[in-house]
C-alpha positions in Angstrom: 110.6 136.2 112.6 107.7 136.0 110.0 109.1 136.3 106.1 106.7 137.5 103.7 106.6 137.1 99.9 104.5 139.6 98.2 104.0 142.0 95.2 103.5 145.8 94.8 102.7 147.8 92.4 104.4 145.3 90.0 107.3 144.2 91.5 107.8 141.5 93.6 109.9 141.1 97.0 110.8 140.0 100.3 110.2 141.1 103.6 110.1 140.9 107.8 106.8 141.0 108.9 106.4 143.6 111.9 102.9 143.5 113.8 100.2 141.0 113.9 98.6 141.3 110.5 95.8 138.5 111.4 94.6 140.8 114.6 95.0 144.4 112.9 96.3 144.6 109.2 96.3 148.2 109.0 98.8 148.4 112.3 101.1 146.1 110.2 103.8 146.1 108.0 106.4 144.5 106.3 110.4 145.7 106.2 111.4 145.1 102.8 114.7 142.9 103.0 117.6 143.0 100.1 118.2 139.9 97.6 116.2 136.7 98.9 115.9 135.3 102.5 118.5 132.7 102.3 121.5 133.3 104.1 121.8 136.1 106.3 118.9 138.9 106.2 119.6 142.1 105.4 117.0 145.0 106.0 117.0 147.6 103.2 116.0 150.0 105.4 112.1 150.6 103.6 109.2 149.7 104.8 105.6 149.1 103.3 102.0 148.8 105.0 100.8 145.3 105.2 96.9 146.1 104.0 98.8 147.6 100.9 100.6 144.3 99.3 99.4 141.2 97.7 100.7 137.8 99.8 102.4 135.3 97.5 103.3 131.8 98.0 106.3 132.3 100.1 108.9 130.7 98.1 108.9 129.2 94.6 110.8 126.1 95.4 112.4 123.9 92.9 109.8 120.6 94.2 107.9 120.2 97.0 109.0 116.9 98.6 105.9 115.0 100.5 105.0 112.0 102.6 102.0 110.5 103.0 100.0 108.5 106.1 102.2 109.7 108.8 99.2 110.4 111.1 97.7 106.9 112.1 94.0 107.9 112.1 94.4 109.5 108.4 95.7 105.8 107.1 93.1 104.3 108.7 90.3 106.6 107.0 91.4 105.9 103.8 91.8 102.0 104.6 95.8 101.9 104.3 98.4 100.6 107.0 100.8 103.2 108.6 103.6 103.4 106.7 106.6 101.7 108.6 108.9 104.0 107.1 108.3 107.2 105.5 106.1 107.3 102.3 107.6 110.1 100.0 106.3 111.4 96.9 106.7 114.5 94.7 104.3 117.3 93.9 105.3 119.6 91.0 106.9 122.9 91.5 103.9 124.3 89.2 101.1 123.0 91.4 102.5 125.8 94.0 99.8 128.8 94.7 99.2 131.3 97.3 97.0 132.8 99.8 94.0 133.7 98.4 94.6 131.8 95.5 91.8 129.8 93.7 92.4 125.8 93.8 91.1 124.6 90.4 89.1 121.6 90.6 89.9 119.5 87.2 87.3 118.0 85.0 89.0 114.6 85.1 88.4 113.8 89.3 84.9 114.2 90.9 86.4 113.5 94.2 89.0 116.4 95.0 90.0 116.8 98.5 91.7 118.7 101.2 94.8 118.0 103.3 95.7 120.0 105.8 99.7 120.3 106.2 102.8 121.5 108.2 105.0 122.5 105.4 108.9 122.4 106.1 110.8 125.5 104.0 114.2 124.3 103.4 117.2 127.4 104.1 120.4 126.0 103.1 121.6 123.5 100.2 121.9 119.9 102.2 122.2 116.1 101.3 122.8 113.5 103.7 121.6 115.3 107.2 121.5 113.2 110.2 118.2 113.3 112.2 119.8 115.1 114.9 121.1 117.9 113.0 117.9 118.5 110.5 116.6 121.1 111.9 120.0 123.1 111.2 119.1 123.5 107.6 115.3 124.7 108.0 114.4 128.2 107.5 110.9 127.9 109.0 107.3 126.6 108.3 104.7 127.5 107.1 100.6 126.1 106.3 100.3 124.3 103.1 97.1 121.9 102.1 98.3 119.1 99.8 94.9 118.9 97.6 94.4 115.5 96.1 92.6 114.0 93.4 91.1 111.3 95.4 89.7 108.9 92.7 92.7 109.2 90.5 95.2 108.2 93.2 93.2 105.1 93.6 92.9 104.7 90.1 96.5 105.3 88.9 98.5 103.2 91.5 100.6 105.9 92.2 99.7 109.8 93.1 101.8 111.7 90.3 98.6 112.9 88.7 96.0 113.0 91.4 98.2 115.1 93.6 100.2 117.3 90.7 97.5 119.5 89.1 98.2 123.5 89.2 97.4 124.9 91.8 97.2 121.5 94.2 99.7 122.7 96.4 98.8 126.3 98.6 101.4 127.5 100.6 101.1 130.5 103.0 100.8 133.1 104.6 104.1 133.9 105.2 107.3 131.7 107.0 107.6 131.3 110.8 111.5 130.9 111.6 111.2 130.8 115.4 108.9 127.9 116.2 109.3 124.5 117.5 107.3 122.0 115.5 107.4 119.1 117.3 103.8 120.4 119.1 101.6 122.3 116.9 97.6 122.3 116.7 96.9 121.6 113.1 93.3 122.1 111.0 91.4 122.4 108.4 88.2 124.3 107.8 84.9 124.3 105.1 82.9 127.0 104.8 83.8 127.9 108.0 83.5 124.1 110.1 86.0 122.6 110.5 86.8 119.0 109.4 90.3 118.3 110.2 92.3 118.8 113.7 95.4 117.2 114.5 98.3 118.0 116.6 102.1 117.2 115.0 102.9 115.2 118.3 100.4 112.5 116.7 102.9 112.1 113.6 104.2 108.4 113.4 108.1 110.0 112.1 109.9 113.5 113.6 110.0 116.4 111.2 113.5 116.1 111.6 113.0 112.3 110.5 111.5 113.5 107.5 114.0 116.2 106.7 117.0 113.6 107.4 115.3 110.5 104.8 114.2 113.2 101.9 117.8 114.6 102.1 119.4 111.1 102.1 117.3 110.5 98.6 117.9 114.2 96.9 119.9 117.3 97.3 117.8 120.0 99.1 118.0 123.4 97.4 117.0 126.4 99.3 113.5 127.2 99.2 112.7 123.8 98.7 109.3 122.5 100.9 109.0 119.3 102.4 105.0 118.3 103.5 104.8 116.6 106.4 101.6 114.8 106.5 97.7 115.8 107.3 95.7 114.2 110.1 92.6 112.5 109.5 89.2 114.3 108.3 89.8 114.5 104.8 86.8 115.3 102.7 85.6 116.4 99.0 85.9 119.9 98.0 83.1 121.4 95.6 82.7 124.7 93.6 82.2 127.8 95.7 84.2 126.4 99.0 86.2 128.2 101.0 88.9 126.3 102.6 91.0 127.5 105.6 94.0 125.2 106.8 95.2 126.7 110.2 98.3 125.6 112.2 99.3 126.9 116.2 101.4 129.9 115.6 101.6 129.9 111.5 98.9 131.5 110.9 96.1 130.7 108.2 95.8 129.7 104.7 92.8 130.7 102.7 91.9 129.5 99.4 88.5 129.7 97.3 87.1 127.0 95.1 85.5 126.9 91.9 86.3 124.5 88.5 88.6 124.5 85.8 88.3 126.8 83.5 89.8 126.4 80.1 
């Protein structure tokens, strides 16, 4: 099942993509559902074309939980060790955009750049999951690119600022609930070449170890997004780019690029 989040004419809603909007938008559309997709999914019984809404990010979530140098090759292009145990780190809830939105690079890094992600969407409230029962608390997953200010992490010692700007955090198209993510293609493209491919059999931890150590840190709300980790290509973003992350039965995420404005 593909959940959409989307406005219309003002309002904003929830839905169950029906189709293959990628192939043939105007074939597609999108059952509204009631309330929110957490918890059982209730059609409304309405329906609206897919060419006729505006994609959101598909959940606002209270934080989006990450981890960093869980692909080998990735640590080793930026001249780090692979972590030994996870490496987790927080990305505000305010640096969340959607497809189509513009990442803003800030006037404070010249060295802004893209990471291509598997992003976890958390379904149900959890704390303390065991690794073999993760996966029970997932909703789905969906494309995300954790956009970093490269010099400022270097700078600052820690990535609080480099990876927290608005916008630094696109999540989209929609969320994929019936997928197994222990195999999927992931990659990243520039102006239409691509610089990053990866496959999330490469990762050095599970998804369901990563869902298991954030939850033995925090409580999990629903809606919440975990990032997983990008796989190695990394590389600067300038004004005018266009910058595609792509991942094996997700779907893609497009965003453009231009500067600040203030």
């Amino acid at each position: 099942m593909r959940i959409a989040r989307f406005a219309l004419q003002g309002a904003v809603g929830y839905g169950v993509i029906e189709g293959e909007p990628e192939a043939d938008p105007g074939s597609a559309r999108i059952d509204l559902i009631k309330a929110h997709p957490f918890g059982e999914i209730e059609r409304s019984g309405r329906s609206v074309e897919f060419d006729e809404v505006r994609l959101l990010a598909p959940v606002l979530p209270s934080k989006v939980c990450a981890f960093g140098r869980t692909y080998a090759e990735h640590a080793k292009e930026l001249g780090n060790e692979v972590a030994q145990e996870p490496l987790l780190f927080l990305k505000p809830s305010t640096a969340v955009c959607g497809p189509g939105d513009t990442i803003r690079l800030p006037e404070l890094s010249d060295d802004v750049q893209h990471e291509a992600e598997l992003a976890v969407v958390i379904g149900s409230l959890c704390r303390h999951v065991p690794v073999e029962r993760a996966l029970e608390v997932v909703l789905g997953f969906t494309c995300a690119n954790d956009v970093t200010a490269r010099d400022l992490q270097r700078r600052d010692g820690q990535w609080g600022r480099a990876k927290g700007f608005d916008t630094f955090a696109p999540l989209g198209p929609w969320i994929e609930t019936a997928i197994d993510p222990s195999d999927l293609e992931v990659s990243c493209v520039v102006n239409g070449g691509r610089v990053q491919h990866g496959r999330t059999s490469q990762m050095v931890f599970s998804i369901a170890e990563l869902i298991a150590y954030t939850s033995s840190a925090m409580t999990l709300l629903p809606g919440d997004v975990i990032l997983t980790g990008t796989p190695a290509g990394v590389s600067t973003l300038r004004d005018g780019d266009i910058v595609e992350v792509a991942i094996e039965g997700l779907g893609r995420l497009v965003n453009p690029v231009a500067k600040e404005e203030r």
